[in-house]
C-alpha positions in Angstrom: 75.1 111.4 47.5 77.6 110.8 45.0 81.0 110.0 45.5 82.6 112.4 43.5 80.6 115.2 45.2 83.9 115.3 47.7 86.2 115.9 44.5 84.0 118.8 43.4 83.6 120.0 46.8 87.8 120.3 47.5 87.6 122.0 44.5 84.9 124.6 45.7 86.4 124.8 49.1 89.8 125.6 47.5 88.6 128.5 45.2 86.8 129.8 47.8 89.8 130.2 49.9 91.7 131.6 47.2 88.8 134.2 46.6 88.5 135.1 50.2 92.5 135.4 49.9 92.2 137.9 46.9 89.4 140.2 47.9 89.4 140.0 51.7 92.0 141.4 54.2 93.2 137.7 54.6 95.7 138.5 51.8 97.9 140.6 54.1 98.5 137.7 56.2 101.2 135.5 55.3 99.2 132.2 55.3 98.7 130.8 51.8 96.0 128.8 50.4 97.7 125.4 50.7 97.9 126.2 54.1 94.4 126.4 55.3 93.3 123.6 52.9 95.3 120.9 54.2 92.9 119.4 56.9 90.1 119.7 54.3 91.6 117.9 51.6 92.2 114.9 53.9 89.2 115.0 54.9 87.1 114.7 51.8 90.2 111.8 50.6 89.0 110.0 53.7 84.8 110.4 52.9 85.7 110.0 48.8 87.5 107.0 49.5 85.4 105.5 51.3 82.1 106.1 49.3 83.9 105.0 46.1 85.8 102.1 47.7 83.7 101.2 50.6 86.8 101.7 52.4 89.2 104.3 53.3 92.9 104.0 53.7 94.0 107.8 54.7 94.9 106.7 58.5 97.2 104.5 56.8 98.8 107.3 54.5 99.0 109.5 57.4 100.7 107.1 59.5 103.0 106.9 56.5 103.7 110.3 55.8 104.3 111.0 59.2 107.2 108.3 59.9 108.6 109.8 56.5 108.1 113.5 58.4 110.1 111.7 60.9 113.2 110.4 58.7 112.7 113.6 56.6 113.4 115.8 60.0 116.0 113.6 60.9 118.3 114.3 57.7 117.3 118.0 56.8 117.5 119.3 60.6 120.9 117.9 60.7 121.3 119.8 57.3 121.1 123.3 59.7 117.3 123.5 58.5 115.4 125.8 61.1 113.2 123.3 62.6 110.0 125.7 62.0 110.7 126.3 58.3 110.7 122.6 58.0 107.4 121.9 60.0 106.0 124.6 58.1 107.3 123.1 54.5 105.9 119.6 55.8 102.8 121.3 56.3 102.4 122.4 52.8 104.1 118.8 51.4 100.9 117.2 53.5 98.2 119.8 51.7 100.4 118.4 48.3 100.3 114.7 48.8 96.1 115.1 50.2 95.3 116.8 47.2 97.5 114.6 44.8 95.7 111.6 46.6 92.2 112.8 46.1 93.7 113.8 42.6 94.2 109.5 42.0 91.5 108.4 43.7 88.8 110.1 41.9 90.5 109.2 38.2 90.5 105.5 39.7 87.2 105.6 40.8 86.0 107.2 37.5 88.1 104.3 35.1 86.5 101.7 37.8 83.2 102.8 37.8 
């Protein structure tokens, strides 16, 4: 397999949600795209990385991103943010930051290869 089979694959998985969204009942639920494709993107970061690299640093962005959820819920719930609007806008940041990461990783691996 090649590596960036996972690239192509987040981007299949993504339109597919976005289809299913537009001509299934799922649109009259209030859950959006980005949400239901965060765990995927991460993944197929994870298995990209490390079939391009031969190594995979996501645990180490996650354990970033989640002290910066930390510091991030320590200033903006003090800021009288509702604590489930900001879980829920963390949520979406993490689908954003997976999908910018797969977004670098497979133009590196494509200028490296």
């Amino acid at each position: 397999m090649q590596w960036w089979f996972g690239s192509i694959g987040a981007i299949v998985i993504i339109l597919i949600i976005f289809l299913l969204k537009k001509w299934t009942r799922l649109r009259e639920f209030k859950i959006k795209t980005l949400d239901i494709s965060v765990i995927p993107l991460w993944i197929i970061l994870h298995y990209t990385m490390g079939y391009r690299f031969g190594v995979s640093w996501v645990l180490w962005f996650i354990i970033v991103w989640c002290l910066v959820g930390a510091t991030l819920s320590l200033f903006l719930l003090q800021k009288k943010w509702h604590w489930r609007s900001f879980w829920y806008k963390f949520w979406e940041w993490s689908g954003l930051l997976g999908g910018l990461l797969l977004f670098i990783v497979t133009i590196v691996g494509f200028t490296t290869h």
